[in-house]
NUMINU-386545 format. One record per residue (C-alpha): residue number from 1; residue in one letter; x, y, z. Coordinates in steps of 0.25 Angstrom, whole numbers, plus 5000, padded with zeros to 4 digits. Example, Ala and Ser with C-alpha at 12.3 -4.5 7.8 and 13.67 -1.06 7.14 Angstrom:
BEGIN
1  A  5049  4982  5031
2  S  5055  4996  5029
# end
This chain:
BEGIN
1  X  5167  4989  4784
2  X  5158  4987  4772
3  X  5152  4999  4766
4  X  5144  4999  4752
5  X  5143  5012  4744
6  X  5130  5012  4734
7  X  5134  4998  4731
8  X  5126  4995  4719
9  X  5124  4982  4709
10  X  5116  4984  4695
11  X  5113  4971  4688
12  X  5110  4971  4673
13  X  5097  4960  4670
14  X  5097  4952  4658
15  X  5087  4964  4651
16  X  5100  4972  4654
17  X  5091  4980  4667
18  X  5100  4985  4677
19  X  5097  4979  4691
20  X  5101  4986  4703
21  X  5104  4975  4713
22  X  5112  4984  4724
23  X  5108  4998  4722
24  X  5118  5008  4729
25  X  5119  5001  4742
26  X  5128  5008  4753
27  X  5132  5004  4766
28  X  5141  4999  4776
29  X  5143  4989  4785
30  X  5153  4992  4797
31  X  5165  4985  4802
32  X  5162  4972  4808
33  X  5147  4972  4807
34  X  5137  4963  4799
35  X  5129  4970  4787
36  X  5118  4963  4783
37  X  5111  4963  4768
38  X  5095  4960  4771
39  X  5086  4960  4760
40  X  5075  4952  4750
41  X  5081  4942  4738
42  X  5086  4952  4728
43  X  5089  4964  4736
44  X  5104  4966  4733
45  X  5110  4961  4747
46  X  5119  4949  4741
47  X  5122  4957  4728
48  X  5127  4970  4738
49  X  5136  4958  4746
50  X  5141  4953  4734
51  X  5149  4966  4728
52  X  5155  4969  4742
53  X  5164  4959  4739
54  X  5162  4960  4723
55  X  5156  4947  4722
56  X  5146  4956  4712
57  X  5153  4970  4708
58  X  5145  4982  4710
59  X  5140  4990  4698
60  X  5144  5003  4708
61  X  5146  5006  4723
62  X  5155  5003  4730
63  X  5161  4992  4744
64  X  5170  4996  4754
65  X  5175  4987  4764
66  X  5183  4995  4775
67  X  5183  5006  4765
68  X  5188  4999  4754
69  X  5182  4999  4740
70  X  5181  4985  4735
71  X  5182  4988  4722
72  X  5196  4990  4725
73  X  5199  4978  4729
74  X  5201  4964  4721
75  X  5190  4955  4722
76  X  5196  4942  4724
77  X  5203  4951  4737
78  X  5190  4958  4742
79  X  5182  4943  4743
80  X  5192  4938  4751
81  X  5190  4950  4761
82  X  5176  4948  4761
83  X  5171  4934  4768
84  X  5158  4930  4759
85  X  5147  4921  4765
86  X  5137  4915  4756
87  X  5124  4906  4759
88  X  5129  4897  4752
89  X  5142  4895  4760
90  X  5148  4891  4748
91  X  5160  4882  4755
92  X  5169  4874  4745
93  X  5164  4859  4746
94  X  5178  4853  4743
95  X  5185  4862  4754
96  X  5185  4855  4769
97  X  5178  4868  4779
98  X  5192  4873  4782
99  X  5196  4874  4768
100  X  5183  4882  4766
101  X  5184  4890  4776
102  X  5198  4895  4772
103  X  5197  4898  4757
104  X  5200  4913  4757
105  X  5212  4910  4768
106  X  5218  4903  4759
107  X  5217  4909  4747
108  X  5223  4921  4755
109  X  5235  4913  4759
110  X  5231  4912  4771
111  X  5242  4897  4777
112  X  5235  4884  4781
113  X  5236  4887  4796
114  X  5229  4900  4796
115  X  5217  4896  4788
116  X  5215  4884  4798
117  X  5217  4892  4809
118  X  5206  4902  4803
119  X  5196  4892  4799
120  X  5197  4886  4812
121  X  5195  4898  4820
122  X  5181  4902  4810
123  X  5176  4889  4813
124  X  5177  4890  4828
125  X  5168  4902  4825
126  X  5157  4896  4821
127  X  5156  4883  4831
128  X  5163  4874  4820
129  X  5176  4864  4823
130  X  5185  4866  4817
131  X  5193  4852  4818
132  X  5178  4846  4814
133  X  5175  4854  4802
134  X  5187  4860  4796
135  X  5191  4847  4787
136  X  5175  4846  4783
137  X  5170  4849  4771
138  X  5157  4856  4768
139  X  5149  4846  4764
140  X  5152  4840  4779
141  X  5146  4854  4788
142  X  5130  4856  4788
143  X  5126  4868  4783
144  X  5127  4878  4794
145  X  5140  4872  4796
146  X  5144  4875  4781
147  X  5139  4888  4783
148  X  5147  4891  4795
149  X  5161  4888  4787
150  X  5155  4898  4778
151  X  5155  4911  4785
152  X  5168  4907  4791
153  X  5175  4904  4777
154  X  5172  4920  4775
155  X  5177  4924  4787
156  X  5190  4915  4785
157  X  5200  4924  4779
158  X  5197  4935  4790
159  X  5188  4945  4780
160  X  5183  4958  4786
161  X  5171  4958  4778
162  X  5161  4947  4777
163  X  5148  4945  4767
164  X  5137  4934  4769
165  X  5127  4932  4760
166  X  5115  4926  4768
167  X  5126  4918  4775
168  X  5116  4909  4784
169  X  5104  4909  4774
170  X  5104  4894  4770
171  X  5107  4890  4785
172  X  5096  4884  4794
173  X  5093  4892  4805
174  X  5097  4885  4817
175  X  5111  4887  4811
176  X  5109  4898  4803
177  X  5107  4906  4818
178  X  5120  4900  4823
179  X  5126  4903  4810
180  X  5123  4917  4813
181  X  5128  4919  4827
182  X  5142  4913  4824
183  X  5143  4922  4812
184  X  5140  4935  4821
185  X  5150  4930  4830
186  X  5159  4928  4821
187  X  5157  4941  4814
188  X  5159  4949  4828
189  X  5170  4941  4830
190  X  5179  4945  4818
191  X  5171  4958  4814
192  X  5167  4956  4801
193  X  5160  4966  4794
194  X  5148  4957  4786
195  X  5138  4958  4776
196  X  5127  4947  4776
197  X  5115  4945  4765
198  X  5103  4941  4772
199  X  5088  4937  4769
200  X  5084  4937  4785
201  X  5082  4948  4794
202  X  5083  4941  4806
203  X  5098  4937  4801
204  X  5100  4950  4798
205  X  5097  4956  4811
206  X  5106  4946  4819
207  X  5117  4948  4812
208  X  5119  4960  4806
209  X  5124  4976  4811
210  X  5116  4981  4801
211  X  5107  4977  4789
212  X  5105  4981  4777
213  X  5089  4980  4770
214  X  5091  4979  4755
215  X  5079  4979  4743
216  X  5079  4979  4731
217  X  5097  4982  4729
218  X  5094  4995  4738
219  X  5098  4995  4752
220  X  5086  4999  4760
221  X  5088  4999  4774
222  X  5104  4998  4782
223  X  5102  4997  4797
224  X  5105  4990  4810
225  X  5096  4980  4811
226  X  5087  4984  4823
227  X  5086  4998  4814
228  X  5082  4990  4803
229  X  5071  4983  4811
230  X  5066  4996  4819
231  X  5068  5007  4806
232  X  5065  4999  4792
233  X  5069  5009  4782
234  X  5056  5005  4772
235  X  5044  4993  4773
236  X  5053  4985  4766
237  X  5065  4984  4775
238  X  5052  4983  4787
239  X  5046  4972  4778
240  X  5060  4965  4777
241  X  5064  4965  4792
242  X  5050  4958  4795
243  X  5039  4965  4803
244  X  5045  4957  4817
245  X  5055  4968  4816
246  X  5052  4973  4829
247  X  5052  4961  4836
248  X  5068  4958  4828
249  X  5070  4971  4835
250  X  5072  4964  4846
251  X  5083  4957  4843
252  X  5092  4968  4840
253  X  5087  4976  4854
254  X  5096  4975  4865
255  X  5090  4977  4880
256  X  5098  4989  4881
257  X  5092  4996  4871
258  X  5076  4993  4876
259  X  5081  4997  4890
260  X  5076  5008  4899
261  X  5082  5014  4912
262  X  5071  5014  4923
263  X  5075  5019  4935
264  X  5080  5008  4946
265  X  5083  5008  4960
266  X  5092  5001  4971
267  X  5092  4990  4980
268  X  5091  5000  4993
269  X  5079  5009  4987
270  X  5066  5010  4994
271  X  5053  5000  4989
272  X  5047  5014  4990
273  X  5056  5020  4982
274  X  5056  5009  4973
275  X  5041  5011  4971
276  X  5042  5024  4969
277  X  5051  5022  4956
278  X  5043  5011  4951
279  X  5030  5019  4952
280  X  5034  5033  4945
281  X  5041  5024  4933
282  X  5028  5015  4933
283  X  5036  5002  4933
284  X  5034  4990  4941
285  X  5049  4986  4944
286  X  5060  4994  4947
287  X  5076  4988  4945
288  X  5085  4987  4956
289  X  5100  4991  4956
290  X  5112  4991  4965
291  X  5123  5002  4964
292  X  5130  4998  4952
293  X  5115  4996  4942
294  X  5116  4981  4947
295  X  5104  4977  4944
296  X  5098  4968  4956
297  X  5082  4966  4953
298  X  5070  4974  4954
299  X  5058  4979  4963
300  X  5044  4977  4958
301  X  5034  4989  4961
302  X  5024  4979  4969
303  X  5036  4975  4978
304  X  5041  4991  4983
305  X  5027  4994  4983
306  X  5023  4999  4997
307  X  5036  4992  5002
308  X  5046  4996  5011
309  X  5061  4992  5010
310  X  5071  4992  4998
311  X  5071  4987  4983
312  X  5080  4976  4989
313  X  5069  4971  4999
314  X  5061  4969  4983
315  X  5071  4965  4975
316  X  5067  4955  4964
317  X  5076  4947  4954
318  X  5076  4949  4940
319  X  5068  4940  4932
320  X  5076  4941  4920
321  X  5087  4953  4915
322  X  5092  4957  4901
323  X  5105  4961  4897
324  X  5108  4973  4889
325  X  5112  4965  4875
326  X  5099  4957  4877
327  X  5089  4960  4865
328  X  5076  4962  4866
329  X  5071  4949  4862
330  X  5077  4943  4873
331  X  5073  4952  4883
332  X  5057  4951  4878
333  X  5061  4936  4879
334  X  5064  4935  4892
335  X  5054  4946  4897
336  X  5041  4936  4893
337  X  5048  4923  4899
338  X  5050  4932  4912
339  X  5035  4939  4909
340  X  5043  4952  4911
341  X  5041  4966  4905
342  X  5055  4971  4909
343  X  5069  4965  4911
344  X  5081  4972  4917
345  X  5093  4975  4907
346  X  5107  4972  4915
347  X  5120  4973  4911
348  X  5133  4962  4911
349  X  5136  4967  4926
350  X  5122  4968  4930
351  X  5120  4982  4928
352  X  5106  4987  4926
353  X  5103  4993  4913
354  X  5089  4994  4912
355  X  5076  4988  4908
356  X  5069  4982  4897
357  X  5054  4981  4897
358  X  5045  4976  4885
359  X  5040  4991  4885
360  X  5054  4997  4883
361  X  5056  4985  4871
362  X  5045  4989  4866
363  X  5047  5005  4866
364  X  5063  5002  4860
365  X  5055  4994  4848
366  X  5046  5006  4845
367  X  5054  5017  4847
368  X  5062  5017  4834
369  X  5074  5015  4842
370  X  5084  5006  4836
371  X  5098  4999  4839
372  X  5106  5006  4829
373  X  5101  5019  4834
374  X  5108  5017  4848
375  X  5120  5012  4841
376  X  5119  4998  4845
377  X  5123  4988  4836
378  X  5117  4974  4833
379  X  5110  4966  4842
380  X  5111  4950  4840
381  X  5102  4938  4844
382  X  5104  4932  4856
383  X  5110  4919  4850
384  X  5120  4929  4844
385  X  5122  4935  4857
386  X  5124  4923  4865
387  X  5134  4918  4856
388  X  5143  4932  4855
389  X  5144  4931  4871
390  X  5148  4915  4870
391  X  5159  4920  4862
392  X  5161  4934  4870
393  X  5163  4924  4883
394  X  5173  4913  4874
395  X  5182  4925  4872
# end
């Protein structure tokens, strides 16, 4: 855990005019989650990031990292607890990849055996040979690629605490994107507790447990990231997460959260009967179930209208179903290719939870309602998604 106590930074201009560029900032980022610094040019992110590891040291405040005060602590000790990330990458030119990636092993003693063993393991991490590129040298590895062996070099000697300033910032987005779902990975894999600098919201909001808005050295605003989108603090933090906040919103939304509970009915219930719900909750579908939830399909109203028989003799097929993680954006996705207003929400073992409808998207998106005030935590993007349960199913 990282917590910042009134963490402040005054810089003295040439005229000898004090500048406060980190004015009392306090907060904490929890064990193994992803902090993220958002904020214009100028507005103390980097400079708050750079005393936690007393790269710059703080005119007062104070860091803790698990309850420990840094100040207590050598310097040359605490950085080589702390993995660092630059834009930069910043990888030795004369050192082949697996030299770079094992600096900090070796200077803690770490035998020759070990720190290949280590740097081979990192580099499975992020879809890079290791027999192909550990005897390269930099200048042999594009730039995504050098990029890649950067992240990993700071997570080498096995640091608790990692700090990446704008980390993917000078990579092009094709692999800037891929970049960022093998780092989340990554991160969930060996629970690292991160701070990131970023310039880009949308990064932001993929990647990180909570985000924190700063201006002017002042943290304004420190929230999960689907509050931060449904309850900017001021104009500014609304200004600076875009006026397509809503529609991010729908990213971080899971099914579940936008699901309602209409009432359903069994295979062996009347058409009559059937009707009969349908007409008193003014809908024009009605989801059938076995014993167990199971959901089976669904009876429109024009079919048990005036019918005889039982909601089996009507049954029809889901067009399309959404599962519970789904976010919203994929759901409206799916409803328009299917011209659908509503999809059934069922579980791993087919269970019926309930039903998303563009009303009930649209109601979650105006209520006030937000993620962090149901205790949910993150949501990532699908690509992010589809990767975690690649490596759920490897394992």
């Amino acid at each position: 855990m990282i917590e910042l106590d009134k963490l402040t930074k005054i810089f003295t201009q040439k005229d000898g005019q004090p500048v406060r560029a980190v004015d009392s900032v306090s907060l904490t980022v929890g064990e193994g989650e992803i902090g993220v610094f958002l904020g214009p040019s100028g507005c103390g992110k980097t400079t708050t990031l750079k005393m936690i590891n007393r790269l710059i040291a703080p005119t007062s405040g104070r860091v803790l990292i698990n309850g420990e005060d840094t100040t207590d602590l050598d310097e040359v000790e605490l950085r080589r607890r702390i993995g660092y990330v630059i834009q930069q990458i910043g990888l030795f030119p004369n050192m082949t990849i697996e030299e770079n990636i094992t600096v900090v092993p070796r200077l803690l003693g770490w035998d020759k055996k070990r720190c290949h063993e280590r740097a081979t393991e990192l580099m499975s991490m992020v879809a890079l040979d290791p027999k192909q590129y550990l005897k390269r040298y930099p200048r042999e590895l594009s730039g995504g690629q050098q990029q890649r062996i950067g992240v990993i070099r700071a997570l080498a000697a096995d640091p608790p605490v990692l700090l990446m300033d704008e980390p993917f910032g000078a990579v092009d987005p094709i692999n800037r994107e891929s970049i960022q779902n093998e780092f989340f990975l990554m991160q969930r894999q060996l629970n690292k507790t991160v701070i990131m600098v970023s310039h880009d919201i949308d990064e932001a909001l993929k990647l990180g447990d909570r985000i924190a808005v700063f201006r002017r050295g002042k943290l304004v605003q420190y929230d999960h990231p689907d509050t931060l989108l449904a309850h900017p603090r001021d104009e500014f933090v609304a200004q600076f997460v875009g006026q397509d906040s809503t529609l991010k919103r729908l990213l971080l939304i899971k099914a579940g959260d936008a699901a309602t509970q209409p009432e359903t009915a069994r295979a062996d219930t009347p058409l009559t009967r059937a009707f009969q719900i349908m007409d008193e909750n003014d809908c024009r579908y009605l989801t059938i179930v076995d014993d167990d939830q199971r959901a089976l399909g669904y009876v429109t109203r024009r079919a048990a209208r005036g019918n005889e028989g039982v909601c089996a003799d009507q049954l029809a097929a889901f067009r399309t179903t959404a599962a519970g993680e789904d976010n919203l954006r994929i759901l409206l996705s799916r409803m328009y290719q299917f011209n659908s207003s509503w999809m059934p929400v069922i579980d791993a073992d087919g269970r019926y939870v309930g039903e998303v409808t563009q009303d009930s998207i649209a109601d979650y998106l105006s209520s006030g309602r937000s993620r962090q005030q149901t205790g949910q935590p993150a949501i990532i993007s699908p690509a992010v998604a589809a990767a975690q349960a690649a490596a759920d199913a490897a394992t």
